[in-house]
KOLVEXTI-41899 format. One line per 2 residues: their letters; for each residue y, z, x of N, C-alpha, C, O. Coordinates in nm, 2 decimals. Layout:
<recs>
A	Y,Z,X,Y,Z,X,Y,Z,X,Y,Z,X  ...
</recs>
This chain:
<recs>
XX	-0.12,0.00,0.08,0.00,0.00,0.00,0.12,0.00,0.09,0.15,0.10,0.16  0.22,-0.13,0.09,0.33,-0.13,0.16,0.41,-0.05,0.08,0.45,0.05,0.13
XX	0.46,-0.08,-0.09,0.58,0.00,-0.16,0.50,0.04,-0.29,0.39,0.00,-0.34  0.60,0.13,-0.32,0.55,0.19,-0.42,0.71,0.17,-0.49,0.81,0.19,-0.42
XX	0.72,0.14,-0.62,0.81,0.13,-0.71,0.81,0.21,-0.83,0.75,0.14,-0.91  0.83,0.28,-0.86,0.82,0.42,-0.98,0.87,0.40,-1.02,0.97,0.44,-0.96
XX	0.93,0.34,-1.16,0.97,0.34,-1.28,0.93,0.39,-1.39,0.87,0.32,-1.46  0.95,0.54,-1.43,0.90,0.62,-1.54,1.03,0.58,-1.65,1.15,0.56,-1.63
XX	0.97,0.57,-1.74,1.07,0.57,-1.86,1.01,0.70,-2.02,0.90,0.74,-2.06  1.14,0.72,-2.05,1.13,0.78,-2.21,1.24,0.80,-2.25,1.35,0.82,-2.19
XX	1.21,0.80,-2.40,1.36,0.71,-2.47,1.47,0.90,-2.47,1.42,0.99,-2.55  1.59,0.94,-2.40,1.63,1.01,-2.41,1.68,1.05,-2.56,1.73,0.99,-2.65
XX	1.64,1.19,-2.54,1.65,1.26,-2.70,1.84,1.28,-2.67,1.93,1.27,-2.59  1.82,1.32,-2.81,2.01,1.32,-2.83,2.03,1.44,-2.89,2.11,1.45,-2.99
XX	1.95,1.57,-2.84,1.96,1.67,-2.90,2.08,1.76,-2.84,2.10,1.73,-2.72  2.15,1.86,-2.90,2.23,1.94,-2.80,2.19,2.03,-2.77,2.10,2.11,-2.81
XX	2.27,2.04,-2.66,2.17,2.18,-2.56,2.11,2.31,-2.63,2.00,2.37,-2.60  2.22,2.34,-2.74,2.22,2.48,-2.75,2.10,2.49,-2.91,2.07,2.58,-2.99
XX	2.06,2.31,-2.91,1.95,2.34,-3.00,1.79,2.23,-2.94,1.69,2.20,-3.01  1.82,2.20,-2.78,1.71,2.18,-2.70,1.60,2.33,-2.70,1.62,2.44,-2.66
XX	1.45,2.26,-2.75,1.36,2.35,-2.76,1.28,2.36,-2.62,1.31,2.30,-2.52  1.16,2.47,-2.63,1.07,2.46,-2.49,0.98,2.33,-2.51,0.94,2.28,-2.41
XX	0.94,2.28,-2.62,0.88,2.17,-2.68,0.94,2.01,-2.58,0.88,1.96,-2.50  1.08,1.96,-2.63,1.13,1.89,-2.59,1.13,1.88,-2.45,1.09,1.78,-2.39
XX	1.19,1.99,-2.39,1.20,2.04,-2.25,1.07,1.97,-2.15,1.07,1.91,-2.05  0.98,2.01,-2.24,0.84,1.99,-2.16,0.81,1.85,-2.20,0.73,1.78,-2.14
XX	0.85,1.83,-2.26,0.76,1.65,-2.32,0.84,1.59,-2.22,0.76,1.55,-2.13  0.98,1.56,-2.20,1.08,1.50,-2.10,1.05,1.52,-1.93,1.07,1.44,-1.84
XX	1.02,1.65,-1.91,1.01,1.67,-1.76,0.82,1.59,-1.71,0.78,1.55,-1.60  0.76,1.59,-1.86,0.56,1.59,-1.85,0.59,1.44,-1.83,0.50,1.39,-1.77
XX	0.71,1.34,-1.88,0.69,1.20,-1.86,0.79,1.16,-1.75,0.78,1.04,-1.70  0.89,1.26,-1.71,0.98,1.18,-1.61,0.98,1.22,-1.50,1.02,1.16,-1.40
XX	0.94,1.35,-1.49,0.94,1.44,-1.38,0.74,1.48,-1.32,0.70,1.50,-1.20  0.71,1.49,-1.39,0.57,1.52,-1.36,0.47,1.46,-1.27,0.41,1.51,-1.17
XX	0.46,1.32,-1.31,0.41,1.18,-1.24,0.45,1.13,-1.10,0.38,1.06,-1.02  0.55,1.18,-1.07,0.64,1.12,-0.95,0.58,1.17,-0.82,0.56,1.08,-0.74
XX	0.55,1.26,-0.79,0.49,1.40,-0.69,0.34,1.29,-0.70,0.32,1.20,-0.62  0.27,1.31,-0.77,0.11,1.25,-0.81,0.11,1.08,-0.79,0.00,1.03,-0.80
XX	0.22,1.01,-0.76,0.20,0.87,-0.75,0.25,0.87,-0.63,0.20,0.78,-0.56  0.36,0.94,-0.58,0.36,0.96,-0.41,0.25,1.01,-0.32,0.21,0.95,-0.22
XX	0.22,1.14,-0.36,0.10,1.16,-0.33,0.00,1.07,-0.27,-0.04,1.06,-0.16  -0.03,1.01,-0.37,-0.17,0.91,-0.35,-0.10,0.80,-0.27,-0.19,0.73,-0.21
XX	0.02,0.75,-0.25,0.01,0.62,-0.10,0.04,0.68,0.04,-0.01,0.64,0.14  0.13,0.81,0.03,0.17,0.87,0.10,0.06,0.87,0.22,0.08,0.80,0.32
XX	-0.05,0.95,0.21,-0.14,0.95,0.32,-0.14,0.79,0.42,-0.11,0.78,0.54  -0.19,0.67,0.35,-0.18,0.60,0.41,-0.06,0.48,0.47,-0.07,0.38,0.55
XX	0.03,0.54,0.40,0.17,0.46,0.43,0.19,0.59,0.59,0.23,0.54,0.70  0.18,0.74,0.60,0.17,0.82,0.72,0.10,0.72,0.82,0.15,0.65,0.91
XX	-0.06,0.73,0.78,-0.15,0.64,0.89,-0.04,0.55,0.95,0.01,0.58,1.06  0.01,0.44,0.88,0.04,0.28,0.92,0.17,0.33,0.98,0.22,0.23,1.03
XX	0.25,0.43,0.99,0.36,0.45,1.00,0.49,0.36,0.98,0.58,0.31,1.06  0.45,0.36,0.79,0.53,0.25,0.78,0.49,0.23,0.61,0.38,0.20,0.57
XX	0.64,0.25,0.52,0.60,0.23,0.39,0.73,0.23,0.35,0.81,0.27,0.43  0.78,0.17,0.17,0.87,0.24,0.14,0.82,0.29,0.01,0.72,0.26,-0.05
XX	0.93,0.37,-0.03,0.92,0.42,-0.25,1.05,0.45,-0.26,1.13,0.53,-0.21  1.04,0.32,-0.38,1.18,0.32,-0.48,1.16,0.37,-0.60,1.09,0.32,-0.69
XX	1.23,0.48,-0.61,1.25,0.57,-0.75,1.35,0.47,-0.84,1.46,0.46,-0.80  1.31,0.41,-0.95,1.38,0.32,-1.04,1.44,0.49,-1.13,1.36,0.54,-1.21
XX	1.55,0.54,-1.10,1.61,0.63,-1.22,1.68,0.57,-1.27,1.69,0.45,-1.28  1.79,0.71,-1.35,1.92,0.69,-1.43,2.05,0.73,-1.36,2.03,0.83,-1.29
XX	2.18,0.68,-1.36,2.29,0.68,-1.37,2.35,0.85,-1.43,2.45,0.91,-1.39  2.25,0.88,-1.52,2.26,0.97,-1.61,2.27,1.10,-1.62,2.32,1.17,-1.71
XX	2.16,1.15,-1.42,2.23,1.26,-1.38,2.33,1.25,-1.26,2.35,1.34,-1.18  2.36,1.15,-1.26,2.50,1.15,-1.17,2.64,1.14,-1.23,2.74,1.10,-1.16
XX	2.66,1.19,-1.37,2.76,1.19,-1.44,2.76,1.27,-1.57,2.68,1.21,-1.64  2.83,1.39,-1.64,2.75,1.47,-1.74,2.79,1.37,-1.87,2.88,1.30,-1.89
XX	2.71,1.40,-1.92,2.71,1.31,-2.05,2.66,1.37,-2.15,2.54,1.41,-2.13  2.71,1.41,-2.31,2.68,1.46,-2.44,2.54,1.41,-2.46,2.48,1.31,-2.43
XX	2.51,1.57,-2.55,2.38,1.55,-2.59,2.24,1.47,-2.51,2.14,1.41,-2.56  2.30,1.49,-2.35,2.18,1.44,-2.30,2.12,1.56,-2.20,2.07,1.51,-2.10
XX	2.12,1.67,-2.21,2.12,1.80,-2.11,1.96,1.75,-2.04,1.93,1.72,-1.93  1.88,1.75,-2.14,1.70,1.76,-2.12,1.66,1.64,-2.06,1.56,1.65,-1.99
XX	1.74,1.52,-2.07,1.70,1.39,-2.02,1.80,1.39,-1.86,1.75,1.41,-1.75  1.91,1.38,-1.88,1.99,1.43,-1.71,1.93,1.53,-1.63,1.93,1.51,-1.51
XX	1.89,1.61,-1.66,1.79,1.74,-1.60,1.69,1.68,-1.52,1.67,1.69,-1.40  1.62,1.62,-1.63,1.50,1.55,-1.59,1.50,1.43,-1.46,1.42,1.42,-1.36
XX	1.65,1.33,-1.50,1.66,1.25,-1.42,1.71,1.30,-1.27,1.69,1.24,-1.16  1.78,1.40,-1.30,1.82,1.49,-1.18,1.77,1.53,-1.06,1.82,1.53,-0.94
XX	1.60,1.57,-1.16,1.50,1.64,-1.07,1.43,1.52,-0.99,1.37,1.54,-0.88  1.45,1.41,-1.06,1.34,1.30,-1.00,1.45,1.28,-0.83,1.39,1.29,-0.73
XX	1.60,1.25,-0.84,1.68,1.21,-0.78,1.69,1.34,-0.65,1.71,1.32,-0.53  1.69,1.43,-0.69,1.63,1.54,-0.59,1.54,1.59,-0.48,1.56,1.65,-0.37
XX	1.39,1.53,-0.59,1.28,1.47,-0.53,1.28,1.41,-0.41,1.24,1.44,-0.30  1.35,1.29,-0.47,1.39,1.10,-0.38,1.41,1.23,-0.26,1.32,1.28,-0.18
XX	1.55,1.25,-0.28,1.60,1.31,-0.16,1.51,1.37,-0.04,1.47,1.32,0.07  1.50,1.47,-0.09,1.40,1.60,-0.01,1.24,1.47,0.03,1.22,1.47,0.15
XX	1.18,1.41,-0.03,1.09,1.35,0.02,1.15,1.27,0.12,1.09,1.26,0.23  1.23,1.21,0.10,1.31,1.11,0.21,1.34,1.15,0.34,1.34,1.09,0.45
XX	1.36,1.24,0.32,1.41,1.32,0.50,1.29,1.34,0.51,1.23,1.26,0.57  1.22,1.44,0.46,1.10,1.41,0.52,0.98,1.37,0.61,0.91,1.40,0.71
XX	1.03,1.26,0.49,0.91,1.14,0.52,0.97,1.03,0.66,0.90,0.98,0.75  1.10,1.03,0.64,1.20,0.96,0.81,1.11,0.95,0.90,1.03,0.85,0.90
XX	1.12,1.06,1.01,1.03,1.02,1.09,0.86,0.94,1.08,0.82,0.85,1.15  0.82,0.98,1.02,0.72,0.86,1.00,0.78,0.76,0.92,0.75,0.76,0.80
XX	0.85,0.66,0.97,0.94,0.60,0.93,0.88,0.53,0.76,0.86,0.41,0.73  0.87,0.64,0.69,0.86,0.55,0.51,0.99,0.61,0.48,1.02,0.73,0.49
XX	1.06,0.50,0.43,1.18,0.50,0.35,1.16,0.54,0.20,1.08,0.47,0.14  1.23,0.64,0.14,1.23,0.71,0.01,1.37,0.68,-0.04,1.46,0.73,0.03
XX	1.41,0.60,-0.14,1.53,0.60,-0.19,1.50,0.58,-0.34,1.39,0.56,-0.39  1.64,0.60,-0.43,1.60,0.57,-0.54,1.73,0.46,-0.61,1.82,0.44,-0.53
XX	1.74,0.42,-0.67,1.83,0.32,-0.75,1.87,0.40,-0.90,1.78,0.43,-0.98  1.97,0.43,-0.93,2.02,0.53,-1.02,2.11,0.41,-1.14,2.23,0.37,-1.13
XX	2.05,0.40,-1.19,2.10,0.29,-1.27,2.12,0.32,-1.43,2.06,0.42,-1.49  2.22,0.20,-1.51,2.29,0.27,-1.62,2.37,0.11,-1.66,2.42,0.04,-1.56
XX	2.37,0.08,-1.73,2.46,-0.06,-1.82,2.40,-0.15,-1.70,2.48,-0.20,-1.62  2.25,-0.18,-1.69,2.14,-0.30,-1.66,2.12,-0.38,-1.80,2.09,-0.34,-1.91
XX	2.13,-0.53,-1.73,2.09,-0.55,-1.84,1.96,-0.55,-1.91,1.87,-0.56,-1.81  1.90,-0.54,-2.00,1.78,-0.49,-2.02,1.77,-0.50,-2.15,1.86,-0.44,-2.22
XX	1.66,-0.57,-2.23,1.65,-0.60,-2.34,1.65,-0.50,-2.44,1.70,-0.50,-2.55  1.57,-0.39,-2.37,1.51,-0.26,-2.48,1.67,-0.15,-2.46,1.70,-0.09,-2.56
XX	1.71,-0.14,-2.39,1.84,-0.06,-2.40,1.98,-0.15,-2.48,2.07,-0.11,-2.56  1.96,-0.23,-2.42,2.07,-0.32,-2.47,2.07,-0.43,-2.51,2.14,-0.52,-2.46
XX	1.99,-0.46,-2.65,1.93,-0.58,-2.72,2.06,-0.69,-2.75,2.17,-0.66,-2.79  2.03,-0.81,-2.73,2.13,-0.92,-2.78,2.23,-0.90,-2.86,2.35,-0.92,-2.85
XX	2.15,-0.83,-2.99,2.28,-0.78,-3.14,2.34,-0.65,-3.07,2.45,-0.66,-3.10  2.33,-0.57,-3.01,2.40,-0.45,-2.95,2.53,-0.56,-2.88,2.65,-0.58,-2.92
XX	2.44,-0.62,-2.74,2.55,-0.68,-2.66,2.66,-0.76,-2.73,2.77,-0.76,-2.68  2.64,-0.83,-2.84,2.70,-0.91,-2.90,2.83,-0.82,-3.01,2.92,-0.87,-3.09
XX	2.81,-0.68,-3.00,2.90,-0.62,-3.13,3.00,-0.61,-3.03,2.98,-0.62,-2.91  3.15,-0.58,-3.10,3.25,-0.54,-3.04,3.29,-0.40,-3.02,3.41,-0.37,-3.00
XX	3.20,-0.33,-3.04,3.22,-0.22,-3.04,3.14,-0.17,-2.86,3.18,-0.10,-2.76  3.08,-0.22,-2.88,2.97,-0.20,-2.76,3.04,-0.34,-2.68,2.97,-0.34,-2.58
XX	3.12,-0.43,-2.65,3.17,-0.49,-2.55,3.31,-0.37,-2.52,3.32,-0.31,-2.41  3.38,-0.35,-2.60,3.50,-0.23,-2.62,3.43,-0.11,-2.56,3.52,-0.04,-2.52
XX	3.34,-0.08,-2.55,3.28,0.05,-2.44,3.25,-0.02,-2.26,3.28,0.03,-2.16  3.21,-0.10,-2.28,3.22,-0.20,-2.15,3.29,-0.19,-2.06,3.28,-0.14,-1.94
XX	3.42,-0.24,-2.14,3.58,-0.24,-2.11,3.65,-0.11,-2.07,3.74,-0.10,-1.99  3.58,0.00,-2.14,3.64,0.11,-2.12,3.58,0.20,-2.04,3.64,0.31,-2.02
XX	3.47,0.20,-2.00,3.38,0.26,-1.90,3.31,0.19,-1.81,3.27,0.27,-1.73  3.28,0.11,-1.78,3.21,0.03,-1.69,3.35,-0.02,-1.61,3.44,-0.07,-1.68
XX	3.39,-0.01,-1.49,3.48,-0.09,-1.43,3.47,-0.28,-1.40,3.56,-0.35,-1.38  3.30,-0.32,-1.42,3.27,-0.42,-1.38,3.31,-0.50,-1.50,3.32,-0.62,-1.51
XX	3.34,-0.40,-1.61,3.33,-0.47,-1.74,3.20,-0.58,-1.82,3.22,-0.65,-1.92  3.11,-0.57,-1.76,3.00,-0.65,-1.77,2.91,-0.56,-1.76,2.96,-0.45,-1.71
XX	2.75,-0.56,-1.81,2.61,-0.51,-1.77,2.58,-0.55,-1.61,2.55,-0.66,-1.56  2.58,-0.50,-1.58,2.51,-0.53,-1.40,2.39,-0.64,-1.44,2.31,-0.58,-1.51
XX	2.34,-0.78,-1.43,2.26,-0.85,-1.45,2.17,-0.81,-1.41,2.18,-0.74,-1.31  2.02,-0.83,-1.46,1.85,-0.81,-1.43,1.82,-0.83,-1.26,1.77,-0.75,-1.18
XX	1.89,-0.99,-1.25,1.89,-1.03,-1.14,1.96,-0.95,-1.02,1.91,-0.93,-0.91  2.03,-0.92,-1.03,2.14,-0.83,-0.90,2.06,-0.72,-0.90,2.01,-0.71,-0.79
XX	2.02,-0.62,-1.00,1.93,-0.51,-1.03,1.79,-0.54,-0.94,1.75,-0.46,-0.86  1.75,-0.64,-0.97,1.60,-0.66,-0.88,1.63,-0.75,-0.77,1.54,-0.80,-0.71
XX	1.75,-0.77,-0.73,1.74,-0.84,-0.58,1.76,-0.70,-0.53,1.67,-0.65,-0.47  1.87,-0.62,-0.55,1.88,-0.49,-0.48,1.75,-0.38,-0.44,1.71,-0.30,-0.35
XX	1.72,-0.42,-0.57,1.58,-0.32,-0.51,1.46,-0.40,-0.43,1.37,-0.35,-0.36  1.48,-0.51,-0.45,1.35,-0.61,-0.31,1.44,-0.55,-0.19,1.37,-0.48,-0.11
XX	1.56,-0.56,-0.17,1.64,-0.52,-0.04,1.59,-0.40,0.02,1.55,-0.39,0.14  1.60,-0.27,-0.10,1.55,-0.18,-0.02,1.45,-0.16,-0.01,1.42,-0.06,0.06
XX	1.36,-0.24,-0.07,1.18,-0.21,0.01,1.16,-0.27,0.09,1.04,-0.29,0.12  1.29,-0.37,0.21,1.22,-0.47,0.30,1.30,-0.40,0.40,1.39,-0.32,0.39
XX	1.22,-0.44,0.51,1.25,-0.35,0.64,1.41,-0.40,0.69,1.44,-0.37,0.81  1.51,-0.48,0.60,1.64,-0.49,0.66,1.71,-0.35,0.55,1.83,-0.35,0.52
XX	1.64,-0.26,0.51,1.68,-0.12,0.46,1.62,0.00,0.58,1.61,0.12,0.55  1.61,-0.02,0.67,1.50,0.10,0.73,1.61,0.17,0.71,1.60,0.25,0.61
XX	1.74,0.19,0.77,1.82,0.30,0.79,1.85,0.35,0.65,1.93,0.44,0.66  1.81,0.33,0.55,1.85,0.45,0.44,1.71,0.53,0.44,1.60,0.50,0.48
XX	1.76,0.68,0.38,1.70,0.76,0.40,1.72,0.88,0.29,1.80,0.97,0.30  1.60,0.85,0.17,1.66,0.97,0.07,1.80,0.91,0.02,1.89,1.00,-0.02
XX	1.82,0.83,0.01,1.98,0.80,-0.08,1.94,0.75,-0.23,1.84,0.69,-0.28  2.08,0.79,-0.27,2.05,0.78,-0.41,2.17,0.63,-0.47,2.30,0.63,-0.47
XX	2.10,0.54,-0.50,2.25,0.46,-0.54,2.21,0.41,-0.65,2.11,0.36,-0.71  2.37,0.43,-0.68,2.43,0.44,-0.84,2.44,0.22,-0.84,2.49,0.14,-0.76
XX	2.34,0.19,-0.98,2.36,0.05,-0.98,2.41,0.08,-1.15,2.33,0.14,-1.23  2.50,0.05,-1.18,2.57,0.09,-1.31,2.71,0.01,-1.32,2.79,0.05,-1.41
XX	2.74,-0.07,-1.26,2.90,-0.16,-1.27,3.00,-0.08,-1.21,3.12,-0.12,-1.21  2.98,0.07,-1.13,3.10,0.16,-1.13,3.09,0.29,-1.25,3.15,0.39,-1.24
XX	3.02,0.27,-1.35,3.02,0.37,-1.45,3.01,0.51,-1.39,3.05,0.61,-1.46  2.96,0.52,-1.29,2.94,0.67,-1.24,3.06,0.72,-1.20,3.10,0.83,-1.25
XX	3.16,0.65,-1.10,3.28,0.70,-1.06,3.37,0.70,-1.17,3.42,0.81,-1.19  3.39,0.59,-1.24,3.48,0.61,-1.35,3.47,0.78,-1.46,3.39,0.84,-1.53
XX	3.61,0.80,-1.41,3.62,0.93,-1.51,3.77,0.95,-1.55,3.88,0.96,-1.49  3.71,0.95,-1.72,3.87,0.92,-1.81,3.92,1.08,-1.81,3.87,1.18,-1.86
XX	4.02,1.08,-1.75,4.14,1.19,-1.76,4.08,1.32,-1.68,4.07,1.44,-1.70  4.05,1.26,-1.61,4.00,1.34,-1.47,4.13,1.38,-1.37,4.20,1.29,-1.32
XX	4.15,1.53,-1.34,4.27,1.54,-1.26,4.24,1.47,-1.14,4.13,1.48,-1.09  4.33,1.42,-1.08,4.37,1.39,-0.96,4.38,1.50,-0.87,4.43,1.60,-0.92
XX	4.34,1.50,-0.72,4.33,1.61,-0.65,4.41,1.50,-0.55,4.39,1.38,-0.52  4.53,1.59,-0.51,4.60,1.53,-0.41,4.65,1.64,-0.27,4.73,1.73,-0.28
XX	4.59,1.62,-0.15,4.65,1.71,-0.06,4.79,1.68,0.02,4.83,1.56,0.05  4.87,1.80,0.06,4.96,1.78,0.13,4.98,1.88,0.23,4.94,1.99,0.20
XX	5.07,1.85,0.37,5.06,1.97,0.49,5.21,2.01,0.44,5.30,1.95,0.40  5.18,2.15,0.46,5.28,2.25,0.45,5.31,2.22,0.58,5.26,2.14,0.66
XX	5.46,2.33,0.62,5.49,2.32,0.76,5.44,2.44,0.79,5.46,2.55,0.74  5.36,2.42,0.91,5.30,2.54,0.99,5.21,2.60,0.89,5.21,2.72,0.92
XX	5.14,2.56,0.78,5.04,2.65,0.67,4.98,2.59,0.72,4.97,2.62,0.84  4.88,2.42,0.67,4.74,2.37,0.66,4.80,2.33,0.54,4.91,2.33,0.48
XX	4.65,2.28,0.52,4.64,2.15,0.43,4.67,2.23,0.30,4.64,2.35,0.30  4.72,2.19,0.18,4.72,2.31,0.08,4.71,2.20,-0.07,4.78,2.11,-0.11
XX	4.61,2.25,-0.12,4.59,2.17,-0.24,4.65,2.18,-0.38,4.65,2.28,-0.44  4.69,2.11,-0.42,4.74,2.10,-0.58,4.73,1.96,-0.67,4.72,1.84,-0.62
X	4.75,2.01,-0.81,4.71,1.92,-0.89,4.83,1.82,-0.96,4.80,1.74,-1.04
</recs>
């Protein structure tokens, strides 16, 4: 086994936190978080031998920005993106590369069906959160991830990147953090 590509999916519940059960909790972590450990596992020994493998975590966008009524599903995605991490350093010196792809407005039939893409309401969210203003295409989405399983990626390591148009950085009415030097204080912060 040269790569291993892990794409776990389940359709995120839209419950709010403060009425998220132990029930839900467990169904979301048993499908997105569970499997991941158990499918590394099993190439890992022989990707060590060959000294030489990669694994791309296909996540979400989802815990790299907080988002309503999604606590149990960002959690989930969180832990997988944590994982990535901590296995990545790792795994370095026996040079297998561990990265994950954190993705969010792909285009993608089952998230974002033609009648969705086609309403104005849902181009009008586009516009107003995505900076690319567009869905990131299928194609850019899967050339990027051939990239990082081919050995002109060796140098990433445990990284997490956001494939989303920009949607992760964008943040509406977010203060601005601006520093300036006092004389003879240091750097001193305000808003």
């Amino acid at each position: 086994m040269d790569v291993l590509v892990a794409n776990l999916a389940f359709a995120a519940p839209t419950t709010r936190a403060r009425d998220v059960d132990e029930a839900e909790w467990q169904a979301v972590f048993r499908h997105l978080v569970d499997p991941l450990p158990r499918l590394v596992r099993a190439v890992l020994p022989q990707m060590i031998e060959r000294r030489a493998g990669k694994i791309l975590l296909i996540g979400s966008a989802a815990a790299l920005r907080g988002m309503k009524r999604a606590s149990t599903y960002s959690a989930a995605r969180g832990a997988q993106l944590a994982y990535v991490q901590a296995v990545g350093v790792e795994m370095a010196p026996h040079n297998i590369q561990v990265n994950a792809i954190a993705q969010n407005f792909v285009e993608n039939p089952t998230y974002f069906p033609p009648e969705v893409q086609a309403l104005p309401a849902f181009q009008d969210r586009l516009q107003r959160e995505v900076p690319l203003g567009r869905l990131v295409r299928a194609r850019e989405d899967a050339l990027f991830a051939a990239y990082l399983c081919s050995t002109a990626a060796d140098c990433f390591v445990g990284q997490v990147f956001p494939v989303c148009g920009g949607w992760v950085a964008r943040r509406r009415g977010a203060a601005s953090t601006h520093f300036r030097r006092s004389e003879g204080v240091g750097a001193e912060l305000f808003h």
